[in-house]
LUMNU-284870 format. One record per residue (C-alpha): residue number from 1; x, y, z. Coordinates in Angstrom, 1 decimal. Layout:
BEGIN
rec k->NUM, px->X, py->Y, pz->Z
...
***
This chain:
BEGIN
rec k->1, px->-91.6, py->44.0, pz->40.4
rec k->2, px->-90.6, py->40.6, pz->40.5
rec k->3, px->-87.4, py->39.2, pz->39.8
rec k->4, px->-86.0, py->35.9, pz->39.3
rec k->5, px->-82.5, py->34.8, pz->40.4
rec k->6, px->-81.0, py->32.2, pz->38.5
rec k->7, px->-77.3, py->31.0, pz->39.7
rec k->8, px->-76.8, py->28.2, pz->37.0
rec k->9, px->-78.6, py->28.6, pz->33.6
rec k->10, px->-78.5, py->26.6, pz->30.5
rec k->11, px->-79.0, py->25.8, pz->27.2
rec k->12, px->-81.3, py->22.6, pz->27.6
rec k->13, px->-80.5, py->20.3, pz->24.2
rec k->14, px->-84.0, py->18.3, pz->24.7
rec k->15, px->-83.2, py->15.1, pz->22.2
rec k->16, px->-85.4, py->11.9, pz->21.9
rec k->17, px->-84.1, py->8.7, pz->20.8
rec k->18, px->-85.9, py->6.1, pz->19.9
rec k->19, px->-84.8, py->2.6, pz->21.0
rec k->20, px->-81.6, py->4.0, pz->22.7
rec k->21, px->-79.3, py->2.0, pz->23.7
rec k->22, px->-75.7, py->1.7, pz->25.3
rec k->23, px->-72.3, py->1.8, pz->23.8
rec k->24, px->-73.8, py->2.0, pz->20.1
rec k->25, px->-74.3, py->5.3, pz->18.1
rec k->26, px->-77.7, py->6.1, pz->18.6
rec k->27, px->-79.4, py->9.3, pz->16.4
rec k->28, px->-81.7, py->11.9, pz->17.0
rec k->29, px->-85.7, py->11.4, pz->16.0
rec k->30, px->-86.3, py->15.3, pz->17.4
rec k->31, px->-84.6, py->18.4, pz->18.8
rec k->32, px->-84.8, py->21.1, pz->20.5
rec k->33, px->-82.9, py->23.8, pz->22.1
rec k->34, px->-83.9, py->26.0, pz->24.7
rec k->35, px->-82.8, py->28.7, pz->27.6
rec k->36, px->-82.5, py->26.7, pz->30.7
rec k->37, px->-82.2, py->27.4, pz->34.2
rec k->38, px->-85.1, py->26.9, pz->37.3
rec k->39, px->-85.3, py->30.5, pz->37.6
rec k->40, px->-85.0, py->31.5, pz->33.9
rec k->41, px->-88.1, py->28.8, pz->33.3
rec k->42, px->-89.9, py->31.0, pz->36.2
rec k->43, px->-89.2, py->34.7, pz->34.2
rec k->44, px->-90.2, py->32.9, pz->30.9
rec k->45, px->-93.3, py->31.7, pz->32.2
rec k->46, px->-94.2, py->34.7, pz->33.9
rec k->47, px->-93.6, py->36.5, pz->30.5
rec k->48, px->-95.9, py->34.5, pz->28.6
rec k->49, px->-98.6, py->35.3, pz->31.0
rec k->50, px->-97.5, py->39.3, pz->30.2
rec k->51, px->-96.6, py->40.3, pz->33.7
rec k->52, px->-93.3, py->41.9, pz->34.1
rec k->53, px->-90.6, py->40.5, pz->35.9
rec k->54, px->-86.7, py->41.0, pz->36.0
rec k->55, px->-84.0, py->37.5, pz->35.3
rec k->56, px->-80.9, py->38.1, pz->37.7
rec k->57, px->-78.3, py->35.8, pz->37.4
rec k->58, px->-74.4, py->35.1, pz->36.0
rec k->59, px->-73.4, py->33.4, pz->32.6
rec k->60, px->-70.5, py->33.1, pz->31.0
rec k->61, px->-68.9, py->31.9, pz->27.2
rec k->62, px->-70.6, py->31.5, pz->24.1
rec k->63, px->-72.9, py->29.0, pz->26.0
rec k->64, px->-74.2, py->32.2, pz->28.1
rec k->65, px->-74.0, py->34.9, pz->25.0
rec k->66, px->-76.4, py->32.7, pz->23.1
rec k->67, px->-79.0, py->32.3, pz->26.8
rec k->68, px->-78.8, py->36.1, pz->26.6
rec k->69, px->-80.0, py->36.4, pz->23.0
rec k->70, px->-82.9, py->33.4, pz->23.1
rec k->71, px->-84.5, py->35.2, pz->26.6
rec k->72, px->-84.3, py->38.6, pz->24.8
rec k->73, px->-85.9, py->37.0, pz->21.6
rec k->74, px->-88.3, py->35.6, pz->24.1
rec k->75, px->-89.4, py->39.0, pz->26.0
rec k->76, px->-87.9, py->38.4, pz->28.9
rec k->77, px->-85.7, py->41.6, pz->30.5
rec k->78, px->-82.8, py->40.3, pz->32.3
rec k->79, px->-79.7, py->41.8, pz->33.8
rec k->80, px->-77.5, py->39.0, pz->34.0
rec k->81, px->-73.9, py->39.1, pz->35.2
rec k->82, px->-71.0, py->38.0, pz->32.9
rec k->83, px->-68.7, py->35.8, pz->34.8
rec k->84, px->-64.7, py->35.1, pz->33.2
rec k->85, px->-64.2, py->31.4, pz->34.2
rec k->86, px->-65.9, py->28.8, pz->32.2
rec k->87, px->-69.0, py->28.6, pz->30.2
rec k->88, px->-72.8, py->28.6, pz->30.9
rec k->89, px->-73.9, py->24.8, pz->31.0
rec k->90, px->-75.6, py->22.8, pz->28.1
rec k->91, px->-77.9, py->19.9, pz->29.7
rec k->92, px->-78.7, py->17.1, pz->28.4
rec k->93, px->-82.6, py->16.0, pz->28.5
rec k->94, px->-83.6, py->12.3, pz->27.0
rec k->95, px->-87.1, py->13.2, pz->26.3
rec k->96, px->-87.9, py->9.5, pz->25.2
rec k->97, px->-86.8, py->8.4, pz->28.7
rec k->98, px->-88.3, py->10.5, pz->31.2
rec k->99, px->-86.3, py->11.7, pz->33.8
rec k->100, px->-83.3, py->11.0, pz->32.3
rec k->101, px->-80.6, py->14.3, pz->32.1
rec k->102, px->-76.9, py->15.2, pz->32.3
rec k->103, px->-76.5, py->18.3, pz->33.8
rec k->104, px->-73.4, py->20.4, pz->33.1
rec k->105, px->-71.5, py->21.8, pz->35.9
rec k->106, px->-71.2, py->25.4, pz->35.2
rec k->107, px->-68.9, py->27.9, pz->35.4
rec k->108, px->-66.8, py->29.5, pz->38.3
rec k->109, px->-68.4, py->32.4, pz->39.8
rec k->110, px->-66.3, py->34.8, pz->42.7
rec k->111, px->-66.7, py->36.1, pz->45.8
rec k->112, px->-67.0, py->39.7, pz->43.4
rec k->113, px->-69.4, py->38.5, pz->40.8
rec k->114, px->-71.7, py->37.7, pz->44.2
rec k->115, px->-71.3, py->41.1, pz->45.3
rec k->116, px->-72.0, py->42.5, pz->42.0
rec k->117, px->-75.5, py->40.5, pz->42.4
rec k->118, px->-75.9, py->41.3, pz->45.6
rec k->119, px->-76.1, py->45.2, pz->45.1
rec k->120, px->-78.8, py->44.5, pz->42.2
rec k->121, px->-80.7, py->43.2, pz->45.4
rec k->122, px->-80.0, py->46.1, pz->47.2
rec k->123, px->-83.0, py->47.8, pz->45.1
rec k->124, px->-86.0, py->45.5, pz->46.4
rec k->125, px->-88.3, py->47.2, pz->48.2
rec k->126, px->-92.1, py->46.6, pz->50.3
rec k->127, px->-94.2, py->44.5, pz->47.8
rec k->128, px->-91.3, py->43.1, pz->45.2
rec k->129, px->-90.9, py->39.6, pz->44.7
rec k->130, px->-87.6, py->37.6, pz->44.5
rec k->131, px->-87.6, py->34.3, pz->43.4
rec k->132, px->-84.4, py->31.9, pz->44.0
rec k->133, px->-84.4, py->28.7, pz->42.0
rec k->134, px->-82.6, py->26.1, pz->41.2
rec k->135, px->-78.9, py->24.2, pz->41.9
rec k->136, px->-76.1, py->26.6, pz->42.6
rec k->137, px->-72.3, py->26.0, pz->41.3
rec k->138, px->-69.6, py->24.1, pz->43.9
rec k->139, px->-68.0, py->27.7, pz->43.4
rec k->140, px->-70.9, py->29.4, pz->45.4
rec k->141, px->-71.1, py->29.4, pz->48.6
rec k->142, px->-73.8, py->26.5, pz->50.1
rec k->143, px->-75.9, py->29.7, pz->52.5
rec k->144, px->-75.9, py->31.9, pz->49.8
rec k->145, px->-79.7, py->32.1, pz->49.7
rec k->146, px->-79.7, py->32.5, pz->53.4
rec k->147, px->-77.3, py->35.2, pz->52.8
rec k->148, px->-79.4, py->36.9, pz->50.1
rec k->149, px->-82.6, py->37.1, pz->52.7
rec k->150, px->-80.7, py->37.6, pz->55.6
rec k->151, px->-80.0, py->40.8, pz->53.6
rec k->152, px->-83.4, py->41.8, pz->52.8
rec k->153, px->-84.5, py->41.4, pz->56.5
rec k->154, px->-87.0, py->44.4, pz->57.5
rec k->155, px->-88.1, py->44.9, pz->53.5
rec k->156, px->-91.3, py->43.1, pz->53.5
rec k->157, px->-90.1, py->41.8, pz->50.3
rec k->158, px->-92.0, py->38.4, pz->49.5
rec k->159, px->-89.3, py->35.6, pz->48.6
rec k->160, px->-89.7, py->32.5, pz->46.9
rec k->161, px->-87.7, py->29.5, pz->47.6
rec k->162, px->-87.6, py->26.2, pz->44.8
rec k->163, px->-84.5, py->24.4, pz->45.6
rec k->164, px->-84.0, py->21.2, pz->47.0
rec k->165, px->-82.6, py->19.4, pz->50.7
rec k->166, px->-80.4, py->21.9, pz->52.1
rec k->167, px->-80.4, py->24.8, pz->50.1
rec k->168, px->-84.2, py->24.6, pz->50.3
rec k->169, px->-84.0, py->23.5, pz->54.7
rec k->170, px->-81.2, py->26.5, pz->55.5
rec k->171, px->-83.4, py->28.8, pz->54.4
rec k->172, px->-86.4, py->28.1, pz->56.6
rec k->173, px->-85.5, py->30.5, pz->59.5
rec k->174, px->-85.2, py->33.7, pz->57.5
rec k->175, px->-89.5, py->32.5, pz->56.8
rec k->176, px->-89.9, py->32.6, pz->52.8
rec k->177, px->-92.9, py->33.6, pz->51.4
rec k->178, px->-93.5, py->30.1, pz->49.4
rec k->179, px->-91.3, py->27.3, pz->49.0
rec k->180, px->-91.9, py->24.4, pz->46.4
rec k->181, px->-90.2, py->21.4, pz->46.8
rec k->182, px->-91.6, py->18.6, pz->44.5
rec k->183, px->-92.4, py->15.6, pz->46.5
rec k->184, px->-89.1, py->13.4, pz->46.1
rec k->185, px->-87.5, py->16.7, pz->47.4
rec k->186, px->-89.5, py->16.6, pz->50.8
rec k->187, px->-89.0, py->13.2, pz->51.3
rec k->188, px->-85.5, py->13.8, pz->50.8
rec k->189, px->-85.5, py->16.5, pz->53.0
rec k->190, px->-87.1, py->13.8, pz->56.1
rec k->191, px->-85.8, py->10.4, pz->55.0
rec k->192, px->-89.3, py->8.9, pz->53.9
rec k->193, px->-91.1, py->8.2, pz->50.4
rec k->194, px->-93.8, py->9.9, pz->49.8
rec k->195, px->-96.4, py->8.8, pz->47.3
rec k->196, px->-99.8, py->10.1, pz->47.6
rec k->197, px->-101.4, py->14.0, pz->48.2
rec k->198, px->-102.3, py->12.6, pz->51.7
rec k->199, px->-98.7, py->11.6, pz->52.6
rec k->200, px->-97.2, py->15.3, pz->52.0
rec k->201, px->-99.6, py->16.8, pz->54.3
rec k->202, px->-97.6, py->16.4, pz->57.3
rec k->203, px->-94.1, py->17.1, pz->56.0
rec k->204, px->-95.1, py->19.8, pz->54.4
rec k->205, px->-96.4, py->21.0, pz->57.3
rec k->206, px->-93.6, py->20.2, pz->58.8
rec k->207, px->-91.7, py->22.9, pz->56.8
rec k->208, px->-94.1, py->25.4, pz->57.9
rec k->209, px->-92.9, py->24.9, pz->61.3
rec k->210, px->-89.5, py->25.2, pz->60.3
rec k->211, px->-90.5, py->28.6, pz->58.6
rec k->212, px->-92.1, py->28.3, pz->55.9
rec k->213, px->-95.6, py->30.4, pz->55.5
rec k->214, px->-96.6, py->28.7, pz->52.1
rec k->215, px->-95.7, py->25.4, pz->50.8
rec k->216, px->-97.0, py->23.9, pz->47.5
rec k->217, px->-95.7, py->20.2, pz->46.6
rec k->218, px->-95.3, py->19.6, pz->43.2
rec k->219, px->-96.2, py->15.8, pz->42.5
rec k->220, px->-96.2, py->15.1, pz->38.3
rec k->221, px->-99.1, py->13.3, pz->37.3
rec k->222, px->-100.6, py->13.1, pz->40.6
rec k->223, px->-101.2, py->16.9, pz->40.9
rec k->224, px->-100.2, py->19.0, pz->44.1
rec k->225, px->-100.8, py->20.1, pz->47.6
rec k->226, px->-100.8, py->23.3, pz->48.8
rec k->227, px->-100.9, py->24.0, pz->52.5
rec k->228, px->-101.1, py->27.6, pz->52.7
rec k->229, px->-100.2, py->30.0, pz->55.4
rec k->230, px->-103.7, py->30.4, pz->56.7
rec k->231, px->-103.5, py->26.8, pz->58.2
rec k->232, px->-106.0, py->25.6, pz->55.2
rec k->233, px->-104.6, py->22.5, pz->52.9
rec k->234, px->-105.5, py->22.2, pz->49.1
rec k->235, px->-105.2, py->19.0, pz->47.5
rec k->236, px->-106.1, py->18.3, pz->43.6
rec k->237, px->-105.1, py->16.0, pz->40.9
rec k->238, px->-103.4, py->17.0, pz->37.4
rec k->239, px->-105.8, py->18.0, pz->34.3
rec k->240, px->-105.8, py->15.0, pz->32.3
rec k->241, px->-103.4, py->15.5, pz->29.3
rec k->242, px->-100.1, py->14.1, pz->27.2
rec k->243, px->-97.0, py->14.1, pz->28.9
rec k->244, px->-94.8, py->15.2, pz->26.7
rec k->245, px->-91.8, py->17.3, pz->28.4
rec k->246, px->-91.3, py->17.4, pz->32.1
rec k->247, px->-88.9, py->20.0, pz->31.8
rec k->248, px->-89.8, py->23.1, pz->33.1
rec k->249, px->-93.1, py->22.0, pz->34.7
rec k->250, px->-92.6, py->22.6, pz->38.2
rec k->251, px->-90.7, py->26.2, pz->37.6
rec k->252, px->-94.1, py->27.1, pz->35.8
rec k->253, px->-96.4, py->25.4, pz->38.9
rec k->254, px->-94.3, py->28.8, pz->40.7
rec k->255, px->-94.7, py->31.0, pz->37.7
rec k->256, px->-98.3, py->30.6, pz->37.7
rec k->257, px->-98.9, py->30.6, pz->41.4
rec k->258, px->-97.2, py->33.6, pz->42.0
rec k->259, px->-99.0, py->35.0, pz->38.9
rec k->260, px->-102.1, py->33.8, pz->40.5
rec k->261, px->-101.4, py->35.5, pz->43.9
rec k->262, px->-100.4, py->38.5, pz->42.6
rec k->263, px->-103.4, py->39.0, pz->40.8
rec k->264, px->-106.0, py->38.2, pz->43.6
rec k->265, px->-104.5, py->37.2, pz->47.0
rec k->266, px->-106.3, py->34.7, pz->47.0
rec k->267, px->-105.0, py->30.7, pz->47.4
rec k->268, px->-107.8, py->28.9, pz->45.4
rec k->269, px->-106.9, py->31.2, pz->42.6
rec k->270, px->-103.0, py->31.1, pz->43.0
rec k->271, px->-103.7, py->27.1, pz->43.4
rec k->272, px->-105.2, py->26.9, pz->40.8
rec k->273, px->-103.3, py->28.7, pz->38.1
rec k->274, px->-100.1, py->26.9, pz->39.4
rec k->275, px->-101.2, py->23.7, pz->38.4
rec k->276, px->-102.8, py->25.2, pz->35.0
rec k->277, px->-99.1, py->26.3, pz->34.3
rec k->278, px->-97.7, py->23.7, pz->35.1
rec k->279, px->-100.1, py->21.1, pz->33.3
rec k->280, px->-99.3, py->23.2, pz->30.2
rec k->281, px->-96.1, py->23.0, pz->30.7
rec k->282, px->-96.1, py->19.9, pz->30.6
rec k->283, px->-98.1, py->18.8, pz->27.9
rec k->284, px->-96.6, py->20.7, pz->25.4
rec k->285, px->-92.7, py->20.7, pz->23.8
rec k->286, px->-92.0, py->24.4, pz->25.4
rec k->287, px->-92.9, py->26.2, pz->28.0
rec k->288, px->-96.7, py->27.3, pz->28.5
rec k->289, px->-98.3, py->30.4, pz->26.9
rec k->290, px->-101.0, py->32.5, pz->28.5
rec k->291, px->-103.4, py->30.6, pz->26.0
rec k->292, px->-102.5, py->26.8, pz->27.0
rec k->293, px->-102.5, py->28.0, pz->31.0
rec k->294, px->-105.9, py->30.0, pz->30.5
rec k->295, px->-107.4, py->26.8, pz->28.5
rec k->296, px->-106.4, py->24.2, pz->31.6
rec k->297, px->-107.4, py->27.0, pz->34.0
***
């Protein structure tokens, strides 16, 4: 079984503007509103593509009532923990300016509600997967993915890891399966800018010998690198297509990889559908179905 942990979800309001400007009241040309959340985007994904996974997690409010009943609608099975203080965040995404989001903070999550999530853990076994994506709240602790793993030491569970600088670095030792920073993450992560396939090579190698057995580098419109346990690297460009929602593209690059893996063990393949998903993802206003990945594939 897999399962998806997702500390922060959403209700993504994706808006575009046309000719937006500042400090002037500027309307709507489109809308959308959509579940939100790195790992929620992963379970969705990984839905669409019909292969069964649990979405673990905390909301809270009417904000996280109505994330409960759009994933449900969706197909997704999720046992996500209600939480008393606060409300699930709504984010902000300016489609017409790429890039551009407010994110909403969150809501406050206790030391209990962890140990509530903590004992749904408890169940993985040899052969599950656990994904951790995503931003956590100021009210988690910052090691609580290295907490999570550090407790599933000795399973033989296979853990994925998409978070960024130091949520993404702490977790290194405890040797995740796959981690997936994009490539503005791994620069972050060393101090340098990287730009091209060629450039990530050695930093992402570089997290390898930190602990990492898999890492695939999500890069936009310049496609990915994958340099894979095995010692091999893997380096291809996007599908050609319409950008037309970032959002949600590098969750599916893990959906589909893992999808991938899961279904051959083998890294072309894996490779491969990772960047179909994500590709799909990205050229279209939701997240990708089995039919968009399998048509890029």
């Amino acid at each position: 079984m897999i399962y998806t942990v997702t500390f922060n979800p959403s209700l993504d309001y994706i808006v575009s503007v046309e000719n937006f400007r500042l400090g002037v009241t500027n309307r709507t040309s489109s809308e959308l509103l959509l579940p939100g959340g790195k790992g929620l985007n992963v379970s969705m994904v990984l839905s669409n593509l019909e292969i069964s996974n649990t979405a673990l997690g905390f909301v809270a409010g009417f904000t996280g009532d109505e994330i409960v009943r759009r994933i449900e609608q969706m197909g997704v099975k999720s046992d996500l923990i209600r939480v008393e203080g606060g409300i699930s965040r709504i984010n902000l995404k300016l489609q017409s300016i790429d890039g551009t989001e407010i994110n909403g903070c969150g809501p406050k999550i206790e030391e209990e509600n962890i140990e509530k999530l903590m004992a749904q853990l408890d169940i993985l076994e040899k052969g599950d997967v656990l994904i951790l994506a995503g931003s956590i709240p100021g009210s988690v602790p910052e090691d609580i993915y290295g907490r999570i793993m550090h407790n599933l030491l000795g399973r033989n569970v296979l853990v994925v890891v998409d978070a960024s600088k130091d949520l993404l670095a702490n977790v290194l030792q405890y040797h995740p399966f796959l981690v997936k920073p994009n490539h503005h993450e791994l620069g972050e992560i060393f101090g340098v800018e990287v730009q091209t396939r060629e450039e990530t090579i050695p930093y992402a190698k570089r997290l390898q010998s930190m602990g990492a057995q898999n890492v695939l580098v999500s890069m936009g419109g310049k496609g990915a690198v994958l340099v894979a346990a095995d010692g091999s690297v893997r380096k291809a460009p996007a599908p050609k297509g319409k950008l037309v929602n970032s959002v949600g593209a590098g969750d599916s690059m893990v959906a589909g990889f893992m999808a991938g893996w899961m279904e051959s063990k083998d890294f072309d393949h894996a490779f491969a559908m990772g960047i179909a998903a994500g590709s799909a993802s990205a050229f279209s206003k939701r997240l990708a179905t089995r039919e968009e990945i399998e048509g890029l594939l």
